[in-house]
C-alpha positions in Angstrom: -9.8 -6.9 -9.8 -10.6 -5.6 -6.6 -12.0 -7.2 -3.6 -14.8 -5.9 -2.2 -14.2 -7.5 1.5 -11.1 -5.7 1.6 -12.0 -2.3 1.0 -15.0 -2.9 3.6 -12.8 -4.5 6.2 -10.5 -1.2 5.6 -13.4 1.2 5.7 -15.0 -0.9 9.0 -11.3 -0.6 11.1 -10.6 3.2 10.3 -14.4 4.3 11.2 -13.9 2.0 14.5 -10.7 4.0 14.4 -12.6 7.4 14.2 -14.8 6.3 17.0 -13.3 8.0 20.0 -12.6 11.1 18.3 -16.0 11.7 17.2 -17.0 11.4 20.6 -14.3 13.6 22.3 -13.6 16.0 19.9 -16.1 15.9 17.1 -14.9 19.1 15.7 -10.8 17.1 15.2 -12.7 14.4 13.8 -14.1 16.1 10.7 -11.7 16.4 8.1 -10.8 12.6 9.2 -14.8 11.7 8.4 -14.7 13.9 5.7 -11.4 11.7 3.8 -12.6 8.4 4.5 -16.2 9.1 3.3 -14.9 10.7 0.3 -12.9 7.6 -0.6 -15.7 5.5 -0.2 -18.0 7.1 -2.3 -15.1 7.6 -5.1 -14.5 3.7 -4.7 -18.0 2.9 -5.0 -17.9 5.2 -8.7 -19.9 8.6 -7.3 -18.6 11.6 -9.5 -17.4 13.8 -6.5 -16.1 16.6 -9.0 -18.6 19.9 -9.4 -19.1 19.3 -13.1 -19.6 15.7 -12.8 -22.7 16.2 -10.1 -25.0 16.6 -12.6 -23.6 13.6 -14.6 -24.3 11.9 -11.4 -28.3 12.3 -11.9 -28.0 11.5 -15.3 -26.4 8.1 -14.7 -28.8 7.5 -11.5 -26.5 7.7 -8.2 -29.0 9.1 -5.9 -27.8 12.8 -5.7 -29.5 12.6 -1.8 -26.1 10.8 -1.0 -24.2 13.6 -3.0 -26.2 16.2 -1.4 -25.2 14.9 2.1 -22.1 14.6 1.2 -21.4 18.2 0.0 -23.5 19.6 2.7 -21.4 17.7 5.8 -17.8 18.5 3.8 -19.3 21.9 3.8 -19.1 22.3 7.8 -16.4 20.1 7.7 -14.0 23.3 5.8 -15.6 25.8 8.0 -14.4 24.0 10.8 -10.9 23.3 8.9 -10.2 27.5 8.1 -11.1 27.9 11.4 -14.8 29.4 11.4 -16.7 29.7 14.4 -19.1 26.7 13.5 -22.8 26.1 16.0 -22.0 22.7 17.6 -25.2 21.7 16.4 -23.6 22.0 12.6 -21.1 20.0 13.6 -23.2 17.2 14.9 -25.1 17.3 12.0 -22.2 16.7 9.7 -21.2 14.1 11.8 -24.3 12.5 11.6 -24.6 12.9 7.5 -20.9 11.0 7.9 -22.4 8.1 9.9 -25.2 8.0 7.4 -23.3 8.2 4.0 -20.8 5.6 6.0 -23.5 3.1 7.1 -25.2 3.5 3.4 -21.9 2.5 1.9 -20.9 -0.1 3.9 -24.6 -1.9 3.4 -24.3 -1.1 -0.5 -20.7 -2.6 -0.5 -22.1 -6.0 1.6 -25.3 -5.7 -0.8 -22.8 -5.8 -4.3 -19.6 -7.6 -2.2 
């Protein structure tokens, strides 16, 4: 049985972790956003797959949380192959990271 505490605790110390990257180099801290949210919202059961995204609406996870999800990882592997990417994508993934993050992390203490 898992305990929920423990994954939040985790999830809590690498975001903290994250912090200072974000703010010095948010273009670095992508992919790093981009992993942890991605484990969160596989922990917490979202279908992360592309065939399972329509499963997703069928078993009602909100698909705004997928939808943010794919859109921020989206920026995230321009950045990551080495696009030129508008700093104002980047902040805005960032921002769909803190989001999804802050969402989780209240859903986890909601269910925990």
């Amino acid at each position: 049985m898992r305990d929920p505490g423990l994954d939040r605790h985790v999830w809590e110390t690498e975001w903290q972790a994250l912090e200072p990257l974000v703010v010095d180099s948010p273009n670095e801290a992508l992919p790093e956003l981009d992993d942890l949210v991605e484990r969160m919202l596989l922990e917490e059961g979202y279908p992360l797959e592309e065939g399972e995204l329509e499963r997703a609406a069928e078993e009602g996870i909100d698909p705004d949380v997928l939808a943010s999800f794919l859109a921020a990882r989206e920026v995230a592997r321009r950045v990551d192959r080495g696009e030129e990417v508008d700093p104002g994508d980047v902040g805005q993934a960032v921002g769909l990271y803190r989001a999804l993050y802050d969402h989780l992390i209240t859903r986890e203490a909601d269910t925990g």
